[in-house]
C-alpha positions in Angstrom: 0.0 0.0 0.0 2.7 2.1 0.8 4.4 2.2 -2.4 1.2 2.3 -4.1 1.2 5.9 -2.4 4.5 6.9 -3.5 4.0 5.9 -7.2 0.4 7.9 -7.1 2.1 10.7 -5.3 4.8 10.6 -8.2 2.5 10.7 -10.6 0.4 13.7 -9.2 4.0 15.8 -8.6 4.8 14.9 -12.2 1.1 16.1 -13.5 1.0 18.9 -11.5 4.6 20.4 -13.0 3.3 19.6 -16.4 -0.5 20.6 -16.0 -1.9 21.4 -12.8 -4.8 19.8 -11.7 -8.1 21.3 -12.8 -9.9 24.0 -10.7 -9.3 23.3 -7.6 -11.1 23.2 -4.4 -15.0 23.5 -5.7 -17.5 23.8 -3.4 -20.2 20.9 -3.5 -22.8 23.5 -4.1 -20.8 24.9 -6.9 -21.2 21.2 -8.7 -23.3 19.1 -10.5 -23.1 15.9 -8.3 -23.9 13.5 -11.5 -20.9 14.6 -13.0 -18.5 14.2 -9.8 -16.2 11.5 -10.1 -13.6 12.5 -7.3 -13.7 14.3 -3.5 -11.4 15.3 -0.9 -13.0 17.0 1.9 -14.8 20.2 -0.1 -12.5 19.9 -3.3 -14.4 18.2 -6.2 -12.7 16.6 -9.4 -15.6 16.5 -12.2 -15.9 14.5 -15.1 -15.1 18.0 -17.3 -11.8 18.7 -14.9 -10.5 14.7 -16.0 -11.5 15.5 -19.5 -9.3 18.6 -19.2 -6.2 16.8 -17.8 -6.5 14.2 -20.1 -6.4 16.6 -23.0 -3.0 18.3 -22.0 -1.1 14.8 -22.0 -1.8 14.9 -25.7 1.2 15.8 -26.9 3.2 13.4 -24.1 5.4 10.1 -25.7 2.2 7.3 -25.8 4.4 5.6 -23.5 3.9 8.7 -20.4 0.4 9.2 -21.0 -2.0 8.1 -17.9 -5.2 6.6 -17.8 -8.5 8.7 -16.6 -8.0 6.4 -13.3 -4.4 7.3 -13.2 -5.3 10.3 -13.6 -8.2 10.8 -11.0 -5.9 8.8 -8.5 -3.4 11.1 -8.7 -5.4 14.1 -8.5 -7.0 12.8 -5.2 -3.1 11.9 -3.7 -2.4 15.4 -5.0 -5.6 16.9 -3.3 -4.7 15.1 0.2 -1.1 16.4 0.5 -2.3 19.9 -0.5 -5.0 20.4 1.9 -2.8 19.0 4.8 -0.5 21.7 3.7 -2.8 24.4 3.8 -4.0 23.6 7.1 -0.1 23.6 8.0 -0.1 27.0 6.7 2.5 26.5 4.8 1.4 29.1 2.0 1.7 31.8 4.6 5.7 30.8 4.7 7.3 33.8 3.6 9.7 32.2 1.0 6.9 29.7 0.0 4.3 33.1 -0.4 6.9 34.8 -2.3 7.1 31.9 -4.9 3.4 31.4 -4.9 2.7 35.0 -6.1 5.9 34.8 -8.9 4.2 31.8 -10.4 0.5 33.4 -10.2 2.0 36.8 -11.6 3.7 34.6 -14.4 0.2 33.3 -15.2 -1.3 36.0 -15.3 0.9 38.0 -17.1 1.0 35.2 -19.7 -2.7 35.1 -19.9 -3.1 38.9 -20.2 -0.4 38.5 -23.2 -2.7 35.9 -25.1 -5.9 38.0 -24.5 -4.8 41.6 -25.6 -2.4 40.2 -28.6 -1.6 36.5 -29.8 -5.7 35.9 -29.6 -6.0 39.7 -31.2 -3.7 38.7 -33.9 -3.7 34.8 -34.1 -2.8 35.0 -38.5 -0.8 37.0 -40.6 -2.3 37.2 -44.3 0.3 37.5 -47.3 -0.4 40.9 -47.7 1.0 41.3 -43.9 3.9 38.6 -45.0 4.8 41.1 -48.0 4.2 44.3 -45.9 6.7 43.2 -43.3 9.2 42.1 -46.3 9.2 45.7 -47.5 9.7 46.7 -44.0 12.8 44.6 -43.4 14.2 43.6 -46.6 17.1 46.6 -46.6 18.6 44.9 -42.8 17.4 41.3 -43.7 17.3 40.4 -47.5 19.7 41.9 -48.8 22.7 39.2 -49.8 26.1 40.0 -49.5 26.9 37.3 -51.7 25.5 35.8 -55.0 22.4 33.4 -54.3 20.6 31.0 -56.3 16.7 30.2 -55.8 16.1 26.4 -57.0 13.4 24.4 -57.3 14.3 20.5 -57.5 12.2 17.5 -58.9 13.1 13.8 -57.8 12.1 11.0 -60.4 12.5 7.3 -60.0 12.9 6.9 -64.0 14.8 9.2 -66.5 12.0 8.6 -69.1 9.6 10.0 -66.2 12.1 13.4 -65.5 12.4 13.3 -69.2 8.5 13.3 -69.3 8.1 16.2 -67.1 10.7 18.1 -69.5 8.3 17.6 -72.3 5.3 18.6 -70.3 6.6 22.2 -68.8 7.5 22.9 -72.8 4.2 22.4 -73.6 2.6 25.1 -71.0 2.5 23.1 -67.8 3.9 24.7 -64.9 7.2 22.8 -63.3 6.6 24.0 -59.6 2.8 22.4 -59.9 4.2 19.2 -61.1 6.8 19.0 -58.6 4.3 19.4 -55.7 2.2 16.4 -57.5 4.5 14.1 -58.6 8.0 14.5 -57.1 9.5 12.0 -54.8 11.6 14.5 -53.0 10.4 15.4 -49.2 10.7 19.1 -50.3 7.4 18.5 -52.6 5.6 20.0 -50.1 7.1 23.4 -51.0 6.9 22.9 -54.5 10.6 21.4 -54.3 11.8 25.0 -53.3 15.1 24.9 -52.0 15.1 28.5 -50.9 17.9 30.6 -51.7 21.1 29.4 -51.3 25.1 30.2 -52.2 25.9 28.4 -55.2 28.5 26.5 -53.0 26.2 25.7 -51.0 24.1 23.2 -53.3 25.3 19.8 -53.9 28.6 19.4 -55.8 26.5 17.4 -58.8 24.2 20.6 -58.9 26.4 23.3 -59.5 28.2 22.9 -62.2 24.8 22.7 -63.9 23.2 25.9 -62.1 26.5 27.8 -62.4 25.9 28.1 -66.2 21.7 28.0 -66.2 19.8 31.5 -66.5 16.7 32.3 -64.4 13.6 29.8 -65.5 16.0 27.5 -67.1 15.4 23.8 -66.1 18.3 21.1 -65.9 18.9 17.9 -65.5 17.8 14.8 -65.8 20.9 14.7 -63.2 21.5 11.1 -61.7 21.9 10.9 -58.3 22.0 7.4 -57.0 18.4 5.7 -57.6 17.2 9.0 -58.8 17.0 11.8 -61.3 16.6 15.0 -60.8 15.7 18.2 -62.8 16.9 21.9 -61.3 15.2 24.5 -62.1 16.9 27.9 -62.0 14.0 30.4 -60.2 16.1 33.3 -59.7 20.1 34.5 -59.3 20.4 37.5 -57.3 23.8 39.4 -57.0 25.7 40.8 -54.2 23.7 43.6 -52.9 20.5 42.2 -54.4 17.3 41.4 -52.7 16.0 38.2 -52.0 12.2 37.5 -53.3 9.7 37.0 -51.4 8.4 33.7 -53.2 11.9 32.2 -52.7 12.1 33.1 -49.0 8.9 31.2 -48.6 5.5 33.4 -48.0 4.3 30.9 -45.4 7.8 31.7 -43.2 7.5 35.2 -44.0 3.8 35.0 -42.5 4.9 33.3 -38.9 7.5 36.4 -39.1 5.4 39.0 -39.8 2.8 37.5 -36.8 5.7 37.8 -34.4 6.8 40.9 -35.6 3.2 42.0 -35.4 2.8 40.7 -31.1 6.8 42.5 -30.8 4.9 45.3 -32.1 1.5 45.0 -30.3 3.0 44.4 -26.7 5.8 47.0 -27.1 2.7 49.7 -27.9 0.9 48.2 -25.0 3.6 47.8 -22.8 4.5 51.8 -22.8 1.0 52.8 -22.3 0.9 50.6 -19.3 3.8 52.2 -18.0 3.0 55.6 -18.8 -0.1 55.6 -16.9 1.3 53.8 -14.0 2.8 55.6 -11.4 6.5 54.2 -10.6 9.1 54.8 -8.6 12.4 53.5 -8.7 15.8 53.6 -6.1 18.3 52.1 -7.6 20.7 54.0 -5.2 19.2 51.7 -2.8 19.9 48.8 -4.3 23.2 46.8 -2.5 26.2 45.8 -4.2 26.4 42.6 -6.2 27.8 39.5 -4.3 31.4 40.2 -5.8 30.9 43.4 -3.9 32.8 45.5 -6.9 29.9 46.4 -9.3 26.6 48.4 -8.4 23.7 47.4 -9.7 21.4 50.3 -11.4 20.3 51.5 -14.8 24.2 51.8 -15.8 24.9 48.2 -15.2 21.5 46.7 -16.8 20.9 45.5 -20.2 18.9 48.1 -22.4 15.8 47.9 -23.2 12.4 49.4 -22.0 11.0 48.3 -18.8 7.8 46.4 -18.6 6.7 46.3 -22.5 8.3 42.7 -23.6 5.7 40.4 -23.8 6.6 36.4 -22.7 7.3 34.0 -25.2 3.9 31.9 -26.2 4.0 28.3 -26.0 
């Protein structure tokens, strides 16, 4: 029985660093009954709460996921030691209150985050992906070195790379074949490559590229049980500007949503701050534990106080 105890109380400390354990102490009144399926003293567990806690071990290795009884037996174990510790008082510990107020300030802080901005701004279009390139492209696209754009095809045949070759001469567009019939992983982008140094491409590859002009195709190109057509999207000199379409309009939009929240809880942030009002001593603050270097705004990293939002999860 006793190390029954241990492993459930293992469980619930493992559960309650990865997920907490539901809502709480609810009041019976506060309850349907029909759908209680666990109770310690005045704290409830309800058939929703399980539901909940089974849903965040979604993304856990099959391997560390619990059962619903698991689950509701670790919750209870859980329940027991942390109403003993309340009665002990052990949340009115100083060091214990200070950390209980940290990780409910993080919380909420996080929450606030998710509410005023990533939930305001959850998608960036491709009009906000090609906005923020024009925004950016002078400190961030700009190459200081030539770079080549290539899309690449993988056949299992030479007639069937051969095939394609025919095809694109008649009208048909290489980067939609590629995406159908290529057995390359990178047939998910259309075989886009991105841009790349010239050197940077495999040693088969660049002799061919080195001499193609934008839209050429090459190839068929053996490469072990394979062939492979190249096709030449774009060359850009040093100096030049990267294209959007080669950068890859989906990456460009997770950028331009980050960019976007940066933006959002910076603006917040400073109005926040602005109408707060603040004080600050850093005169009063001691010396570091070397005893040499005072702390204060001189010594600190810059940056503006109080408008960086947390990093989502």
């Amino acid at each position: 029985m006793g190390n029954k105890l241990i492993s459930v109380a293992a469980v619930a400390v493992a559960l309650g660093l990865f997920f907490g354990f539901g809502d709480g102490c609810k009041k019976k009144a506060a309850v349907d009954e029909s759908k209680v399926v666990a109770r310690v003293g005045d704290a409830v567990l309800t058939a929703d709460d399980l539901a909940r806690l089974d849903d965040q071990q979604k993304n856990l290795p099959s391997v560390q996921r619990r059962t619903k009884t698991d689950l509701m037996d670790a919750w209870v174990q859980s329940e027991v030691v942390y109403q003993k510790a309340l009665k002990d008082k052990l949340d009115q510990e100083k060091e214990t209150a200070w950390r209980l107020y940290n990780v409910r300030k993080a919380i909420l802080i996080q929450r606030f985050w998710e509410t005023n901005v990533y939930e305001k701004y959850p998608e960036a279009t491709e009009a906000d992906a090609r906005a923020y390139y024009e925004k950016v492209k002078d400190k961030q696209y700009r190459t200081q070195t030539e770079a080549v754009w290539v899309r690449r095809a993988m056949f299992n045949t030479r007639e069937a790379a051969e095939d394609v070759l025919r095809r694109v001469k008649a009208g048909e567009d290489f980067a939609v074949i590629v995406g159908k019939e290529s057995a390359s992983p990178d047939k998910l982008e259309k075989g886009s490559l991105g841009y790349r140094r010239l050197t940077d491409l495999s040693a088969s590859y660049q002799k061919e590229i080195a001499k193609a002009k934008p839209g050429d195709i090459v190839g068929p190109i053996p490469a072990g049980s394979f062939w492979i057509l190249l096709k030449l999207e774009d060359r850009v000199p040093p100096g030049g500007y990267l294209k959007p379409e080669g950068l890859g309009i989906v990456q460009l939009q997770a950028k331009a949503k980050v960019a976007r929240w940066v933006e959002e809880s910076d603006r917040i942030g400073a109005e926040l701050t602005a109408a707060t009002k603040i004080e600050r001593h850093a005169e009063r603050i001691p010396l570091t534990g070397s005893g040499m270097v005072p702390e204060g705004p001189a010594n600190r990293p810059a940056g503006k106080a109080g408008t960086a939002a947390p990093q989502k999860k």
